[in-house]
N, C-alpha and C positions, 0 to 999 in steps of 0.2 A: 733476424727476420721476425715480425710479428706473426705472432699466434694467437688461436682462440683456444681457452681452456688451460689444462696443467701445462708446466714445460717438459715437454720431451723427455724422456730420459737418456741418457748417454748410453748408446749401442757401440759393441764392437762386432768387427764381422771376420769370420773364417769360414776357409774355402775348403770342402769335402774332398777328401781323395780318400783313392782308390788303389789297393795293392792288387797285384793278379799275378797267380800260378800259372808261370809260362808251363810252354808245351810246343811239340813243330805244328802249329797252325795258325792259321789268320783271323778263325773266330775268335769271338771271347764274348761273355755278356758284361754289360754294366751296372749296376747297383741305384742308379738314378737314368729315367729315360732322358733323352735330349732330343731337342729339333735335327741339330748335326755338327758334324764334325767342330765346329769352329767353338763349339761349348766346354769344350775340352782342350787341356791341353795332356797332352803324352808325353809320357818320358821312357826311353828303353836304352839301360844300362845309363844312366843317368844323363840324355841327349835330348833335348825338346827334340819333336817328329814335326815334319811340315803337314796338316790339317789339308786334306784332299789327297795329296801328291803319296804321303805315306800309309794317310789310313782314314776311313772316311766314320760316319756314325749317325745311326737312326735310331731315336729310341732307345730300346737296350743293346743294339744289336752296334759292335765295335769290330770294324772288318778291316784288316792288315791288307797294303800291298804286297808285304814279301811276309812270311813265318819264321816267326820265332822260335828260338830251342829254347828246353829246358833249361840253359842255364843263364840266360838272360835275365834280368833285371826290369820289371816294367810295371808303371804305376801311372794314372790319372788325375790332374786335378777338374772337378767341376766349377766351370769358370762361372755359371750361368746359376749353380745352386752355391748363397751363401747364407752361413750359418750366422744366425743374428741374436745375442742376448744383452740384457741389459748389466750381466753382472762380464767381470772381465775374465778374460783368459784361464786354465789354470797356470800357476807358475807366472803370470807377468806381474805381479804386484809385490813390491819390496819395502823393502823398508822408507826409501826416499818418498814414497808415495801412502806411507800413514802418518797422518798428522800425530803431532808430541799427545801423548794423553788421552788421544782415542780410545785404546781399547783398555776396557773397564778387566775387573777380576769375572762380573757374569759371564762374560765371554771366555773365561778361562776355563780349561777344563780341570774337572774339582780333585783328581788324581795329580793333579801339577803339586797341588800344598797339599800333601799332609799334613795333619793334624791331630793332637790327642790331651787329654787331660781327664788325668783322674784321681781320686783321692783313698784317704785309707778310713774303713768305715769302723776299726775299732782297735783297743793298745794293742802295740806289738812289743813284748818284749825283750829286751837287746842283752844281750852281754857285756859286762863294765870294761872301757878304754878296749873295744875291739870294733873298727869297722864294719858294719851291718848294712846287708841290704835291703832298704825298705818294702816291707810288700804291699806297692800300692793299690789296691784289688778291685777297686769299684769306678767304672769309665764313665764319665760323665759324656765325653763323646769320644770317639774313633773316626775320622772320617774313612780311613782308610783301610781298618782294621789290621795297624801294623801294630798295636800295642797288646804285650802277655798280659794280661790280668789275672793270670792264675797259675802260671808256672814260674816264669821266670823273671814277670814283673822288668820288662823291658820292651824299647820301642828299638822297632826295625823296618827304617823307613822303605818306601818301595818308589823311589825319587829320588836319586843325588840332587845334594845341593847343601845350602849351609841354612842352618836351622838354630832356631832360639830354644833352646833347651833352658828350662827350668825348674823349680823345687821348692818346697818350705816344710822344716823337719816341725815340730813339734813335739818337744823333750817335758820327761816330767820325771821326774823324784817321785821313789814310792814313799809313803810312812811321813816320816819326818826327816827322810833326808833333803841332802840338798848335792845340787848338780855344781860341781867343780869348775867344768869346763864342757862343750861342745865342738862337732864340726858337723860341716857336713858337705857334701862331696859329689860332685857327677862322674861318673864312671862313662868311659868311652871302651868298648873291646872288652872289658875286663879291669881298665888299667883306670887309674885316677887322671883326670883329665881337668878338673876345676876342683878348688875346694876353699871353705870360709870355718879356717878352725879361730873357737871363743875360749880366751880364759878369763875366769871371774877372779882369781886369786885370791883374795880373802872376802871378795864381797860374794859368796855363794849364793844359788838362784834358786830356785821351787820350780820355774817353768821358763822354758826357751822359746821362742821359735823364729832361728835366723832363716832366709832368705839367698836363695842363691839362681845367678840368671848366667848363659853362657851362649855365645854363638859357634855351632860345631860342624864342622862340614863332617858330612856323611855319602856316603856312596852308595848310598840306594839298593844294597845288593845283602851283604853282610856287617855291614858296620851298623854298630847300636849303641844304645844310650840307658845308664839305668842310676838309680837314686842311693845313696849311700848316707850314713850318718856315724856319729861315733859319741861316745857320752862317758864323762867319768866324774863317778859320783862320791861323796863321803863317804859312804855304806852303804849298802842293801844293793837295790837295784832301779832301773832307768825303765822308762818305755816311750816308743814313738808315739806320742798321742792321734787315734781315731776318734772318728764320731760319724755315726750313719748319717746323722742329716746336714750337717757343718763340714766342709772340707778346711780343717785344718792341720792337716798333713797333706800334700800336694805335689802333684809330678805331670809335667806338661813339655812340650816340645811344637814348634808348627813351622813349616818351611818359609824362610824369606825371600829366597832368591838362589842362583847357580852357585 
């Protein structure tokens, strides 16, 4: 049908009711006034009533032929008042009714993904051929603030789901030695969960820094994720290399999906 102006917007409509605390009597008020009876329809103990014959209605005022007891059942729909918005129902829109690709991540709420990364802002020294946990100290961002930066140097996410957990150690020889071999490692629980061990064998190195990426499902609750490396040198000793202003040592995780 032609129109002047914008198009219309798409209205749906729902019909008001009304709950009522029976009682032995024939009065009751109404919550919307009406011309009469026929605006309404009644239901008592789940039975449409016949309009005139069982109950008549002015305004607010709803008068019974016969009284109800207390333990009956009775509720009104207003036939004459409907509720009209442009947006739909709650609970009627499903899936079948949002197109592929509609809804964007702004629409997502930002507690859905976690997220964190942060780096080590100076050397950490390790023990030779022993598993060490990095402590990565300094957050570049938390959305969520599930990541310790200062105890326990672990992320605990507050979202199940499966998450891209990532790292990069930055190994260095002190003096003049030279680094043998490397790993390094994602810890799930406690327990070794991914790991990318290096040996150099006779071509020995001055400075590492392998690279390690892992997808972990996590449970949002107690389950966590934390950075490990391991180093074994000619002599002396190893350290994770820090730098306040350079993140190269590195510990990061962000959720991809369930």
């Amino acid at each position: 049908m032609p129109f002047i102006g914008n198009q219309p917007a798409l209205s749906y409509t729902s019909f008001a009711k009304q709950d009522f605390t029976t009682s032995a009597t024939t009065s009751y008020t109404l919550d919307n006034p009406v011309t009469n009876e026929n605006e309404i329809a009644l239901f008592i103990n789940f039975v449409r009533q016949e309009p005139t014959t069982a109950y008549t209605a002015s305004g607010t005022s709803l008068t019974l032929t016969s009284a109800t007891s207390a333990s009956d059942d009775m509720y009104c729909v207003f036939l004459g008042k409907a509720v009209q918005t442009i947006n739909p129902p709650s609970g009627s829109v499903g899936t079948a009714q949002i197109a592929n690709d509609a809804v964007t991540k702004d629409k997502l709420s930002a507690h859905n993904y976690p997220a964190f990364e942060a780096f080590l802002t100076s050397d950490q020294t390790v023990s030779d051929a022993t598993l060490t946990k990095c402590q990565v100290n300094s957050e570049i961002f938390d959305t969520d603030s599930c990541y310790d930066n200062s105890t326990n140097y672990r992320f605990t996410p507050n979202v199940a789901g499966r998450y891209n957990v990532y790292g990069a150690l930055h190994f260095e020889a002190d003096a003049d030695n030279r680094l043998a071999g490397v790993e390094i490692a994602i810890y799930k629980n406690g327990s070794i969960y991914s790991d990318l061990p290096i040996q150099f064998y006779t071509n020995y190195e001055k400075k590492m820094t392998p690279f390690i990426s892992s997808v972990i499902y996590l449970n949002g609750s107690s389950d966590y994720v934390e950075l490990y490396g391991w180093n074994n040198v000619t002599t002396g000793t190893a350290t994770f290399g820090g730098n306040s202003s350079v993140a190269i040592t590195y510990f990061g995780a962000y959720r991809i999906g369930d």
